[in-house]
GUMARPA-697650 format. One line per field, with one value per residue (C-alpha): residue in one letter; y, z, x. Coordinates in steps of 0.001 Angstrom, whole numbers. Layout:
GUMARPA-697650
r <- (A_...)
v <- (Y_...)
w <- (Z_...)
u <- (X_...)
//
This chain:
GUMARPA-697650
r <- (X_X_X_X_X_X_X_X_X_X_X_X_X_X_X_X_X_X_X_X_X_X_X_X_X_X_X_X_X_X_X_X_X_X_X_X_X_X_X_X_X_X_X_X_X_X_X_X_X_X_X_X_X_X_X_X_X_X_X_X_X_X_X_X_X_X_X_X_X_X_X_X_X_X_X_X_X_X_X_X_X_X_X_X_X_X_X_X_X_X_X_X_X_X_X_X_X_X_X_X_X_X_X_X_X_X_X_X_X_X_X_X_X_X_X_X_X_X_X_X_X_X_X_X_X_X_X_X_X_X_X_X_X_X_X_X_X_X_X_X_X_X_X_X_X_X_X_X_X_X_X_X_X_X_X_X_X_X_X_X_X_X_X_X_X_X_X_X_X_X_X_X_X_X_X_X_X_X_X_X_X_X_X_X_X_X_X_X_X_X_X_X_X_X_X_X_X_X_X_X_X_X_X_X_X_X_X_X_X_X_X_X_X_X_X_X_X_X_X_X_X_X_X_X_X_X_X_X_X_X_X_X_X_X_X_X_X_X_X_X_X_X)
v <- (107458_103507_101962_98570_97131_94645_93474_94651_92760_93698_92241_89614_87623_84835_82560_81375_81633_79138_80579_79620_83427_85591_88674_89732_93193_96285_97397_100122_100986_104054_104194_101500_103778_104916_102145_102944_100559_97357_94087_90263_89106_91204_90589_87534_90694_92363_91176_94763_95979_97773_100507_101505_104469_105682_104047_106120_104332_105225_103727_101137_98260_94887_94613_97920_98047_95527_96345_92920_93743_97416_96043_93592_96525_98775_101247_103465_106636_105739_108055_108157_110671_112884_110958_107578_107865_107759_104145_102762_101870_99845_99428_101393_103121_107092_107699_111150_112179_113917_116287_116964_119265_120073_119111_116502_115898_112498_111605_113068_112657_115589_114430_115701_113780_114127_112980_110006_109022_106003_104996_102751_101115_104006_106741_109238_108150_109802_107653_108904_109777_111034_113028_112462_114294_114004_116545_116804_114536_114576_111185_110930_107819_106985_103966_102792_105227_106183_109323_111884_114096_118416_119076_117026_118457_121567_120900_119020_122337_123332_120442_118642_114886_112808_109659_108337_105519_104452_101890_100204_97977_96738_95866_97121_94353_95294_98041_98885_97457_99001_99485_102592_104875_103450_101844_102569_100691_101092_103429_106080_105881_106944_109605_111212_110564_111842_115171_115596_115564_118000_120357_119808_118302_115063_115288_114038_110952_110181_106548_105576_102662_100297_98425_96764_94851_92470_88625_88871_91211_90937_88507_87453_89609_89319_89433_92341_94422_94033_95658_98691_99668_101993_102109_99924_96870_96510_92851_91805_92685_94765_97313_100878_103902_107589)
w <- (91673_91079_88251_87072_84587_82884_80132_79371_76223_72666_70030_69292_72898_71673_74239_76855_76071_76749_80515_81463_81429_79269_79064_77846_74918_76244_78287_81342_83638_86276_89113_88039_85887_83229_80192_77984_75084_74897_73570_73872_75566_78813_79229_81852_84038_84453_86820_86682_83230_84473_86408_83261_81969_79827_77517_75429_72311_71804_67843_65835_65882_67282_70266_71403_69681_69899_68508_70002_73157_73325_72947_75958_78185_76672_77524_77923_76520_73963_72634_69932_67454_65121_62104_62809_65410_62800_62199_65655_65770_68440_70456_73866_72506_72565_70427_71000_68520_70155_68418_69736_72432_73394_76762_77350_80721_81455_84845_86849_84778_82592_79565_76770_73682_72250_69494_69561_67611_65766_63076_61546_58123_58066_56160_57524_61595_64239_67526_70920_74097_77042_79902_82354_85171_88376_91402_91876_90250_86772_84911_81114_79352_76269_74394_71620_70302_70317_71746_72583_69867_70157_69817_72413_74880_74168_75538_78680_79007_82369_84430_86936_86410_89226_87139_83288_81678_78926_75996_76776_73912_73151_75775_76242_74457_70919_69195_65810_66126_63965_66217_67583_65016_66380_70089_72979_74093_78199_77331_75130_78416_80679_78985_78288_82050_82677_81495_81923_85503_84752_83221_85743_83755_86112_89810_91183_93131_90358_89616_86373_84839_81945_79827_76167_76378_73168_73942_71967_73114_76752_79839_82627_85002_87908_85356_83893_87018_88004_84537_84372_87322_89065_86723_87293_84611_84939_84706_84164_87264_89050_90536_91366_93631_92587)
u <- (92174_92023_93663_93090_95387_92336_95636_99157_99917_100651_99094_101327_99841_98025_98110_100173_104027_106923_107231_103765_102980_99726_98754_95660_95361_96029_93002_92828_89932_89969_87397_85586_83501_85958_87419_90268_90187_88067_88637_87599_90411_89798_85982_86373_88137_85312_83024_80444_80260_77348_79453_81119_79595_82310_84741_87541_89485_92940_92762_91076_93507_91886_93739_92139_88677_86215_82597_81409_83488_81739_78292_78475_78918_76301_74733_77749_79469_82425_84571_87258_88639_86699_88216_86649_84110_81726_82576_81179_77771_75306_72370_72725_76370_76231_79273_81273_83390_86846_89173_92795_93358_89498_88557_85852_83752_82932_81452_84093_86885_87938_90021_91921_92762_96344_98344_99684_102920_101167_99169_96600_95665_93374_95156_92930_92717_94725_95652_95152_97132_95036_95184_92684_92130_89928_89923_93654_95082_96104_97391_99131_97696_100345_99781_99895_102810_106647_108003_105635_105130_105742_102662_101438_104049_102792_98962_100479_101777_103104_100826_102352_101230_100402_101224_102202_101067_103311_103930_106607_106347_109901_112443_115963_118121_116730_118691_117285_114326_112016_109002_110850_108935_105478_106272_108545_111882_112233_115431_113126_110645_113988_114457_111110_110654_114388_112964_109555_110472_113350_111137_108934_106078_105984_105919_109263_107754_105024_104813_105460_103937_104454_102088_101728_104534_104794_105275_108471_110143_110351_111462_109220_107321_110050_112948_111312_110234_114109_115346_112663_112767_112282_109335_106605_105818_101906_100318_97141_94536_97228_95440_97494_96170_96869)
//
């Protein structure tokens, strides 16, 4: 399974920061043919929008949804949750509404939607984690959100992942920040790592990767891949193989 990091940046990337360094919004494509979250920022990083076939939205905030960004890669499948699917709308877009914990086929990817501990101006919308899952391997998608929520422990269940994905976006020299109840710190991604592999809910040599990282809140990509290791800090166009 290929993984292309399109952009690992939180929403607060605007441009280029006072290191020289940019990351584009928070965008993730697997085996070319699969999207996770669109938006304008990481259009120029893909070169074939024609092998896209399916694209799943984790929520509705800008950095991750794009109607303008959707429609330049039409047609394609797009999916998002039951509670504003409705809302999406376009020439060539087949729009599939998900609820949690039913599986979903698309192309060759099975995927569940999951909770995700976040939320949007929309009283009424519930955020998305993912698992997705192709022949034998089986990946946890988690971003945007905090810690993972019970019930979305409960439907990973007793898999063993291959991988995890996870918002990582506040760094470790923050204490009380208050995107704790929304984002993840590197320390709350040690220890839901620290026991999902205890439990044996994450393979013991799984690769762990980071993304979302706000501009703020973080050093540079070296500094950085020195203090989360041994997790991996995704940038933009680094490409990973599962």
């Amino acid at each position: 399974m290929k993984i292309a990091f399109l952009g690992t940046g939180a929403a607060d990337w605007k441009g280029v920061n006072e290191r020289g360094e940019y990351r584009r919004n928070t965008s993730t494509r697997l085996d070319d043919a699969l999207l996770i979250d669109v938006n304008q920022t990481v259009l120029d990083q893909i070169k074939d929008p024609e092998k896209i076939t399916d694209v799943f939205f984790t929520h509705s905030h800008e950095d991750h949804f794009s109607l303008a960004a959707l429609q330049s890669l039409a047609p394609c499948r797009v999916y998002a949750h039951e509670s504003w699917a409705g809302e999406i709308a376009g020439e060539g877009l087949k729009v599939i509404p998900l609820k949690i914990g039913e599986w979903v086929q698309a192309g060759e990817f099975s995927v569940l939607p999951m909770p995700a501990n976040h939320s949007t101006q929309n009283p009424v919308e519930r955020p998305l984690h993912y698992l997705l899952k192709k022949e034998e391997k089986t990946i946890l998608y988690a971003t945007d959100g905090a810690w993972l929520l019970n019930e979305e422990h409960h439907l990973i269940g007793k898999r063993v992942l291959s991988a995890a994905i996870f918002d990582a976006t506040i760094g470790d020299d923050f204490p009380g920040d208050f995107r704790i109840f929304e984002h993840n710190s590197i320390m709350m991604v040690r220890l839901m790592v620290e026991t999902m592999k205890k439990t044996g809910r994450l393979a013991e040599n799984a690769p762990v990767y980071l993304t979302h990282f706000a501009r703020t809140l973080h050093p540079g990509q070296k500094e950085l891949a020195a203090q989360a290791a041994p997790f991996l800090p995704a940038w933009d166009g680094m490409i990973a193989s599962i």
